[in-house]
Structures are given as structure tokens and as C-alpha cells.
Residue frames as a rotation matrix with the C-alpha (Angstrom) as fourth column:
UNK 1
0.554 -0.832 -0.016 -1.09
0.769 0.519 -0.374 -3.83
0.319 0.195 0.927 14.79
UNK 2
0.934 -0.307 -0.181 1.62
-0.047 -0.610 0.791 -2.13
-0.354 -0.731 -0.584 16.58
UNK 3
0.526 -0.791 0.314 5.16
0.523 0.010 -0.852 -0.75
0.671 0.612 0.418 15.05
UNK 4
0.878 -0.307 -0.368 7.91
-0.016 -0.786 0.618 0.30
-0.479 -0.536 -0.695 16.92
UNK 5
0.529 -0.739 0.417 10.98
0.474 -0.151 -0.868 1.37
0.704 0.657 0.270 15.88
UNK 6
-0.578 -0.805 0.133 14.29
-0.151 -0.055 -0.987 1.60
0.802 -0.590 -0.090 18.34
UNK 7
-0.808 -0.170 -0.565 12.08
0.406 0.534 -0.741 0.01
0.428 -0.828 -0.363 20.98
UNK 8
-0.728 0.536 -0.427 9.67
-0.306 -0.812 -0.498 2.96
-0.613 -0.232 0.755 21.10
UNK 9
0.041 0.932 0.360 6.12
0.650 0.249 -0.718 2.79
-0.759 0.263 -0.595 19.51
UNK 10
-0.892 -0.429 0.145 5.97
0.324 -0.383 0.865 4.38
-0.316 0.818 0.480 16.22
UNK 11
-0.503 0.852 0.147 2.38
-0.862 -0.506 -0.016 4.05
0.060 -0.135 0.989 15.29
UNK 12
-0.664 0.390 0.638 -0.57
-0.164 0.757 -0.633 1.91
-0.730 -0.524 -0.438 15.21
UNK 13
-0.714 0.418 -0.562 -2.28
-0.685 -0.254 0.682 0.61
0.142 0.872 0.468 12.47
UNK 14
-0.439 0.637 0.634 -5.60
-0.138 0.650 -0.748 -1.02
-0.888 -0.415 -0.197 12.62
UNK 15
-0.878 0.050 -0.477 -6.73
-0.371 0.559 0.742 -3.18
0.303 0.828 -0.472 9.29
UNK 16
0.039 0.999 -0.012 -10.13
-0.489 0.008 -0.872 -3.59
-0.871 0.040 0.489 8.53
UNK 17
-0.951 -0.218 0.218 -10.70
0.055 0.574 0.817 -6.76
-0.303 0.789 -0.534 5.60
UNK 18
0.414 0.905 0.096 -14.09
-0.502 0.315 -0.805 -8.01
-0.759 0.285 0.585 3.60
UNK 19
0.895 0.378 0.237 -14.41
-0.174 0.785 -0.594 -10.62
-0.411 0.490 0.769 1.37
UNK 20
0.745 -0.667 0.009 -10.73
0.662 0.741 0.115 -12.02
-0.084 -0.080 0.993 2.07
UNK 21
0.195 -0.558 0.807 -9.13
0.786 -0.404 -0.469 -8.34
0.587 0.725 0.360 1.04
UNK 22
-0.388 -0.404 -0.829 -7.25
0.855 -0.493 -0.160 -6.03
-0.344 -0.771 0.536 3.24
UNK 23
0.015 0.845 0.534 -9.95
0.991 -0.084 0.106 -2.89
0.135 0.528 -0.839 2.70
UNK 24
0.701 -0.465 0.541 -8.77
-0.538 -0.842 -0.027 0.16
0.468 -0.273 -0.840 4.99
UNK 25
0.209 -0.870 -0.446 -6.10
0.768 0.428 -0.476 0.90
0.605 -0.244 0.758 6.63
UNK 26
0.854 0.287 0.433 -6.12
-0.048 -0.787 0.616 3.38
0.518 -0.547 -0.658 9.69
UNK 27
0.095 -0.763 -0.640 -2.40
0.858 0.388 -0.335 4.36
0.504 -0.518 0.691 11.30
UNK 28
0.877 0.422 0.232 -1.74
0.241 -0.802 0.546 6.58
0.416 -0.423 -0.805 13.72
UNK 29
0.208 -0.977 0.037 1.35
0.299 0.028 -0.954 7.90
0.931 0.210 0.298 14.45
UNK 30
0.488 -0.090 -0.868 2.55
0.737 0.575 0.355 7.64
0.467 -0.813 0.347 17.80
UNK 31
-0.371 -0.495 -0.786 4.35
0.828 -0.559 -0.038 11.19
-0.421 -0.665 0.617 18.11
UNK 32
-0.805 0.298 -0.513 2.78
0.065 -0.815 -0.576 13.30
-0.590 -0.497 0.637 16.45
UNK 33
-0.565 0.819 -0.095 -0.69
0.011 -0.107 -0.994 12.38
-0.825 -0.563 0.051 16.57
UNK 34
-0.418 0.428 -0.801 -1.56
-0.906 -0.262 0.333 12.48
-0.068 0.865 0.497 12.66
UNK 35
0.067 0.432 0.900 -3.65
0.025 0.901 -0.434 9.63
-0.997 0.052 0.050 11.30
UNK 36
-0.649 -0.312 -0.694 -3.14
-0.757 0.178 0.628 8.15
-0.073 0.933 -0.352 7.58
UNK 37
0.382 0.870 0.311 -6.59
-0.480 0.475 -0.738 6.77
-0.790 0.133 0.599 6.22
UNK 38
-0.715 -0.353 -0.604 -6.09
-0.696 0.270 0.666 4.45
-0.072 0.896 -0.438 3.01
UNK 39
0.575 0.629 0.522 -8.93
-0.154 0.711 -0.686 2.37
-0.803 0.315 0.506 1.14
UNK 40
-0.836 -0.531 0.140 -7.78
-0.310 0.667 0.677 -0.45
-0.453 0.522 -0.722 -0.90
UNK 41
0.343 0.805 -0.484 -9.77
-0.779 -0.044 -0.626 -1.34
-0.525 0.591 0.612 -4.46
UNK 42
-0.347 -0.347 0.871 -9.57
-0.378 0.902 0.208 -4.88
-0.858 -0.257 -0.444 -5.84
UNK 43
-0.521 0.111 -0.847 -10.27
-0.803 0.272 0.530 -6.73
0.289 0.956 -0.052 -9.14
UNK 44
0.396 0.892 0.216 -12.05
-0.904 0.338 0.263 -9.69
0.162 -0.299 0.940 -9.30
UNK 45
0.350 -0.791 -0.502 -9.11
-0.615 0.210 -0.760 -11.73
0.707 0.574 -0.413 -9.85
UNK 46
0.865 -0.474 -0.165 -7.25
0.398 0.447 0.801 -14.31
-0.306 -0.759 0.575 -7.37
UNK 47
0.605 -0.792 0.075 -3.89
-0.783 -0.575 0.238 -13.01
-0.146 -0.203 -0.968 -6.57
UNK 48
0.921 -0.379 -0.095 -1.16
0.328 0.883 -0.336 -15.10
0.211 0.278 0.937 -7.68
UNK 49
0.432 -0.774 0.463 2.01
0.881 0.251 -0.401 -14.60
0.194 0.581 0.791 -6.69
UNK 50
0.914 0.398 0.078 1.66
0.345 -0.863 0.368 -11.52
0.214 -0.310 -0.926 -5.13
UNK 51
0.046 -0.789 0.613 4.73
0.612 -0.462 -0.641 -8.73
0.789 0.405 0.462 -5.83
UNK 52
-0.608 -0.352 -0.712 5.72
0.748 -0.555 -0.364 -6.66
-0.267 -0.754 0.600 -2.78
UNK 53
-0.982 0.181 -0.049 4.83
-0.187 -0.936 0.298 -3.32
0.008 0.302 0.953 -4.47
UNK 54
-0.232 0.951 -0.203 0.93
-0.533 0.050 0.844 -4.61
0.813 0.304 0.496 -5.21
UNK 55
0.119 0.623 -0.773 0.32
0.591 0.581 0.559 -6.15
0.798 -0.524 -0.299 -1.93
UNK 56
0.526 0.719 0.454 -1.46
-0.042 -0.511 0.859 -3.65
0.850 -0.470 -0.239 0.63
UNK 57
0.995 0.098 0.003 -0.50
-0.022 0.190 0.982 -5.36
0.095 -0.977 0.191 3.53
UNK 58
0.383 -0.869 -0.314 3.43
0.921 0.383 0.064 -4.67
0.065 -0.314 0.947 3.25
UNK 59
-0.367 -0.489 0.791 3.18
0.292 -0.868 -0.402 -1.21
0.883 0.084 0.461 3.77
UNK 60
0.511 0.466 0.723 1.48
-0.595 -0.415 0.688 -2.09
0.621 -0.781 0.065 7.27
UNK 61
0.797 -0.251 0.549 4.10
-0.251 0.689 0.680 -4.78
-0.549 -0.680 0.486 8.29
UNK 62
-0.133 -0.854 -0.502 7.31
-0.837 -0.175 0.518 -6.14
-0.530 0.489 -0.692 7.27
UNK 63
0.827 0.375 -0.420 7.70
-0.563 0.533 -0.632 -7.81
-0.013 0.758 0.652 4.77
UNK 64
-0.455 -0.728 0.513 9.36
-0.694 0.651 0.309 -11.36
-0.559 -0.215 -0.801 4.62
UNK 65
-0.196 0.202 -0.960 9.37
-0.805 0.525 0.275 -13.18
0.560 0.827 0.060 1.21
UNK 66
-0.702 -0.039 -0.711 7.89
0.151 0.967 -0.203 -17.11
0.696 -0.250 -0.673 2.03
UNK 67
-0.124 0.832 -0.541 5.37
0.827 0.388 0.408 -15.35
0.549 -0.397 -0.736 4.66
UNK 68
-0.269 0.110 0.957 3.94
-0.197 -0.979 0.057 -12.19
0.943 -0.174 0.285 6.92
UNK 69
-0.795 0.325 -0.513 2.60
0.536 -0.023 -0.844 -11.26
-0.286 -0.945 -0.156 10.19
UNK 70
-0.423 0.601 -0.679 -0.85
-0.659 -0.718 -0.225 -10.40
-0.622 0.352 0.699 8.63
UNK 71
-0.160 0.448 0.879 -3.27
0.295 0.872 -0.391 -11.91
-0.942 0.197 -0.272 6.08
UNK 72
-0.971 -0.201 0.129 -2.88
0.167 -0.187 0.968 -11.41
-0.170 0.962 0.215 2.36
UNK 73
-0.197 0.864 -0.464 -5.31
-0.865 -0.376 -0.332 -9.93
-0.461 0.336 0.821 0.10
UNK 74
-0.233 0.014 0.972 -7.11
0.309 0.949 0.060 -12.86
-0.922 0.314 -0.225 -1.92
UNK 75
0.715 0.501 0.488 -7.59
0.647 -0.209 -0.734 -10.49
-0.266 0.840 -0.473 -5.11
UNK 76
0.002 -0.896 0.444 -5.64
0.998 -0.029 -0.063 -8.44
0.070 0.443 0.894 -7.12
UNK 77
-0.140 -0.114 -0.984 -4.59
0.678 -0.735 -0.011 -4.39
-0.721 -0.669 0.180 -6.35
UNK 78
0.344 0.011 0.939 -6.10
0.872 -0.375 -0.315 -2.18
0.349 0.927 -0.138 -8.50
UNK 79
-0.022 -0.338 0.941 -6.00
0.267 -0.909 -0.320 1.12
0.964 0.244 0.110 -6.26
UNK 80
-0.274 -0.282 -0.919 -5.15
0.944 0.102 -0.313 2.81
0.182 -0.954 0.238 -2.99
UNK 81
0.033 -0.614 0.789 -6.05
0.466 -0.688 -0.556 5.78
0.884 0.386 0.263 -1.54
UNK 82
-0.385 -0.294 -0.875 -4.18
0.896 -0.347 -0.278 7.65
-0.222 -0.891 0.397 1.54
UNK 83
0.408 0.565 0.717 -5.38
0.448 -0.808 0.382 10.52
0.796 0.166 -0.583 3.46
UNK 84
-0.311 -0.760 -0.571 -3.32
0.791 0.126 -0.598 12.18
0.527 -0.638 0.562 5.59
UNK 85
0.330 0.828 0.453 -5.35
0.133 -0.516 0.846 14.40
0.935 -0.219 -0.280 8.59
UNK 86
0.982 0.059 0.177 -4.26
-0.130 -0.462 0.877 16.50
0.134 -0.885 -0.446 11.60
UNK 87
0.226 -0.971 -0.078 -1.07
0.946 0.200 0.253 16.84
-0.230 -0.132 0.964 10.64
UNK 88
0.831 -0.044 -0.554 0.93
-0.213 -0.946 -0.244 19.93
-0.514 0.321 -0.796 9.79
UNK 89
-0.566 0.393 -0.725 1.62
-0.800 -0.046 0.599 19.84
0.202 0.918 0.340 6.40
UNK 90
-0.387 0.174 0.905 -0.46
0.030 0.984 -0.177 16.63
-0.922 -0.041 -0.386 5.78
UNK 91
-0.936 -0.274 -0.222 -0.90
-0.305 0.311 0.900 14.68
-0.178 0.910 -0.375 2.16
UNK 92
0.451 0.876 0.169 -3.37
-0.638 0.449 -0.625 13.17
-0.624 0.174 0.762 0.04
UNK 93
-0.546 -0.793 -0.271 -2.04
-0.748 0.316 0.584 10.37
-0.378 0.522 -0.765 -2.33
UNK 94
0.704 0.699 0.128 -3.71
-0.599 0.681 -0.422 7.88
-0.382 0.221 0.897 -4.96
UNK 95
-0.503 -0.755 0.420 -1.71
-0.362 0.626 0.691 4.84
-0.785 0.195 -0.588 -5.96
UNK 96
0.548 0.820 -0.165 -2.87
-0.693 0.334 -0.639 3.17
-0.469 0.464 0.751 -8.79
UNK 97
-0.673 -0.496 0.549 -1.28
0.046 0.712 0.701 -0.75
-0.738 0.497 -0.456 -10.50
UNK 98
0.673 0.550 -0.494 -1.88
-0.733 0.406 -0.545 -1.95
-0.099 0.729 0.677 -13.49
UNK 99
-0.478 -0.684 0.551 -0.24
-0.330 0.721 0.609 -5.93
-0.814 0.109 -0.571 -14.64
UNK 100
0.228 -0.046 -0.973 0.35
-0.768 0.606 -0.208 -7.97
0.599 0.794 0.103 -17.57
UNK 101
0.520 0.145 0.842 -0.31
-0.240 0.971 -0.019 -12.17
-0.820 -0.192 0.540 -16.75
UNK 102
-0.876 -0.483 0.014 1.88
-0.393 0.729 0.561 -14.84
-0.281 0.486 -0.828 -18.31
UNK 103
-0.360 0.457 -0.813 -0.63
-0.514 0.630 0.582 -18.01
0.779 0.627 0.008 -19.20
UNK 104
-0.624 -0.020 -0.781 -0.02
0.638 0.563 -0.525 -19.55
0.451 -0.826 -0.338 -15.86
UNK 105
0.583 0.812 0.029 -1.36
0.490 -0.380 0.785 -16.29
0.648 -0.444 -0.619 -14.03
UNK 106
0.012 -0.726 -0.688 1.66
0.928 -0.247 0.277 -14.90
-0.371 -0.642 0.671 -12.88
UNK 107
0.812 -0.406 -0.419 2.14
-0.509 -0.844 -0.168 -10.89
-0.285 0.350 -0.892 -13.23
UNK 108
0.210 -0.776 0.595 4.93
0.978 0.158 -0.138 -10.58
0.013 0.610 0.792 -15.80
UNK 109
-0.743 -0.462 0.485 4.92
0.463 -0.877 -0.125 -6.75
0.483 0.132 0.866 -15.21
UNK 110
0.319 0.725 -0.610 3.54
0.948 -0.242 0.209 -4.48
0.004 -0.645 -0.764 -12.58
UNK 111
-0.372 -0.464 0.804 3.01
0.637 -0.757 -0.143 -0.75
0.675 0.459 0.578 -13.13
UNK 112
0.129 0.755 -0.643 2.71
0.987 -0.034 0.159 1.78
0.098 -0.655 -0.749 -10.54
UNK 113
-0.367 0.014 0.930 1.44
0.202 -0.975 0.094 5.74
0.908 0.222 0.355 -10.31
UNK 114
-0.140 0.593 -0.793 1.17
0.988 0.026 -0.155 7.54
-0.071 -0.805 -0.589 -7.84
UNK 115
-0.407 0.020 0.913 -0.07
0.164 -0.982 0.094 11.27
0.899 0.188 0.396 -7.46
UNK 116
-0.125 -0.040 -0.991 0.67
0.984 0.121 -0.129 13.08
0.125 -0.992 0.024 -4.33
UNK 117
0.508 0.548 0.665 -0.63
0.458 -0.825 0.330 16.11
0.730 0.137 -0.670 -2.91
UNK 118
-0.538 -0.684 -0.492 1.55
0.793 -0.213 -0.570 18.11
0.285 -0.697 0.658 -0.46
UNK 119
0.315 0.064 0.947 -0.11
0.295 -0.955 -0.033 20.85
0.902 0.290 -0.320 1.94
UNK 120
-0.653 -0.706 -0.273 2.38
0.684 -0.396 -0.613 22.74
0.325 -0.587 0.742 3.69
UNK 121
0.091 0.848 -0.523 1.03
0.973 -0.187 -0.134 25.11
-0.211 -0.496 -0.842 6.37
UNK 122
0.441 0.102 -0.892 2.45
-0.238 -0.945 -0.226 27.93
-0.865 0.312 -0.393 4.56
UNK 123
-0.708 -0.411 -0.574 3.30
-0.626 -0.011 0.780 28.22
-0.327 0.912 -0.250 0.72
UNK 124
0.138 0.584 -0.800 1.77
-0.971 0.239 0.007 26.88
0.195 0.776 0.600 -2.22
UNK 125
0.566 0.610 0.554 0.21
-0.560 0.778 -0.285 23.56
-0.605 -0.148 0.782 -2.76
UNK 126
-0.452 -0.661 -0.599 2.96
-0.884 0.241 0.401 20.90
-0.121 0.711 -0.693 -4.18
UNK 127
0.709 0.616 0.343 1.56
-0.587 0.786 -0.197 18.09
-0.391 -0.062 0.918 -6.16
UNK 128
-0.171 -0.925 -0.340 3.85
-0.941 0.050 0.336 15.32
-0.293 0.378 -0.878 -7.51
UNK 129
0.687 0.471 -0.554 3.72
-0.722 0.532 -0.442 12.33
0.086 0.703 0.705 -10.24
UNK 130
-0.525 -0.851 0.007 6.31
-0.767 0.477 0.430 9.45
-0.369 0.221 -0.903 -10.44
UNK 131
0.855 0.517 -0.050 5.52
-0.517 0.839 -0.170 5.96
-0.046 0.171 0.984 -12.45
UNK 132
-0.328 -0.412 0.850 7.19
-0.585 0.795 0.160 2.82
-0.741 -0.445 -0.502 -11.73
UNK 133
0.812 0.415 -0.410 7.14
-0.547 0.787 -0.286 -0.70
0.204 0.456 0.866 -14.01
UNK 134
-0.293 -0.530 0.796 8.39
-0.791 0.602 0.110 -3.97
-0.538 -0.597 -0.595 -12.79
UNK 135
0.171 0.005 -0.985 9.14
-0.622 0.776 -0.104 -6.61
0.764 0.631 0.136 -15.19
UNK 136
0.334 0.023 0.942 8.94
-0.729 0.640 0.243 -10.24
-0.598 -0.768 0.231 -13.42
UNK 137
0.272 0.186 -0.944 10.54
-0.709 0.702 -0.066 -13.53
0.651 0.687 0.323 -14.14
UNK 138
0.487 0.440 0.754 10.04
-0.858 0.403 0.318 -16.26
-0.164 -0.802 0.574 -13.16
UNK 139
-0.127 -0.567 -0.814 12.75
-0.817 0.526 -0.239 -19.09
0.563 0.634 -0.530 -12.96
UNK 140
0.023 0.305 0.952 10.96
-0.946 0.314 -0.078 -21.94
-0.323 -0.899 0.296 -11.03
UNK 141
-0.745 -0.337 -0.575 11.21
-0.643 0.594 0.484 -25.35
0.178 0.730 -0.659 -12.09
């Protein structure tokens, strides 16, 4: 898959699935030359309903509620992690969800952590924490 941005190529990402679930995720960046590895870790779950934030495949394409340019995971997101290689600084970073289900199967709340490594080619290693929770509702009829 190809991204450009003002007309110009940005990078390239190439998406690798198994058993229905977007698995890696290899992008390369188009100017300067780093590559960002990510493996994706699943539950056993069908995906219902799938929340921006917990679905893989909108951080490799845009997202547009109702449908994508890409194939959905068919399980639920437990963890991610990005490597970031032949860059200068370049990152490491683990995502991690946890959700709470209604009856129906719908996430009612989706929590996300991430912890990010930072190494600059000079100075100290910076690492950084942030968590996230999304409450859902759901007014369908």
C-alpha cells in the first residue's frame, strides 16, 4: 500500500495477514529511508464493531467509518508492537487494549497503553507512558 501526502509519496506499507488478521506491518518511509516493523496479537474473539483505536489496519490507511481500503482484522486487538530501524533517533513502542463487552458483544470500553522508547543519537534514553479509556455507546435502534 502506498501513502502520499501533497501528491508526493510518503511511505509504503506492505501488510502481511493469517487466519483473517492483519499480522505485520512493514512501512517504509519514503524520505528518509527508516522502516517501522509492527506485529499485531489477537484474541480468539470475533471482532464486533470494531473502534478506530483497536483496529490495526487504520494506522496503515485512512480511515472512513461504514468502510476501508484494506481488510479488517476478524479477531479482537490485544497487542502491537512497533520497531523503528535505521533511523536517527529511532523508537521502539508496545501498544497494548484491553475491553469490556455489553451482552450483545459490543466493546462498551476500550483501554489503551502504550510505552515508548525514544533513542536519540545523542543524550539519554527517553521512555514514555500515556493510558487512554474509551467508553462506547451505542444508540442504534
Amino acid at each position: 500500500m502506498k501513502n502520499y501526502l501533497n501528491g508526493e509519496l510518503n511511505t509504503t506499507d506492505n501488510l502481511t495477514y493469517a487466519n483473517g488478521n492483519l499480522v505485520k506491518a512493514v512501512s517504509v518511509d519514503a524520505h528518509l529511508g527508516y522502516t517501522e516493523t509492527t506485529t499485531y496479537v489477537y484474541s480468539t474473539e470475533n471482532a464486533v464493531n470494531t473502534y478506530e483505536i483497536a483496529d490495526p489496519l487504520s494506522y496503515h490507511v485512512d480511515y472512513f467509518p461504514g468502510g476501508y481500503f484494506g481488510k479488517q482484522s476478524k479477531n479482537v486487538l490485544l497487542k502491537g508492537t512497533a520497531k523503528t530501524v535505521d533511523g536517527d533517533p529511532f523508537t521502539d513502542a508496545v501498544y497494548t487494549f484491553g475491553y469490556q463487552y455489553d451482552g450483545k458483544g459490543n466493546a462498551t470500553s476500550v483501554s489503551f497503553s502504550v510505552l515508548s522508547t525514544f533513542y536519540p543519537s545523542s543524550g539519554p534514553v527517553q521512555t514514555d507512558t500515556y493510558d487512554v479509556k474509551y467508553s462506547l455507546n451505542y444508540t442504534c435502534k
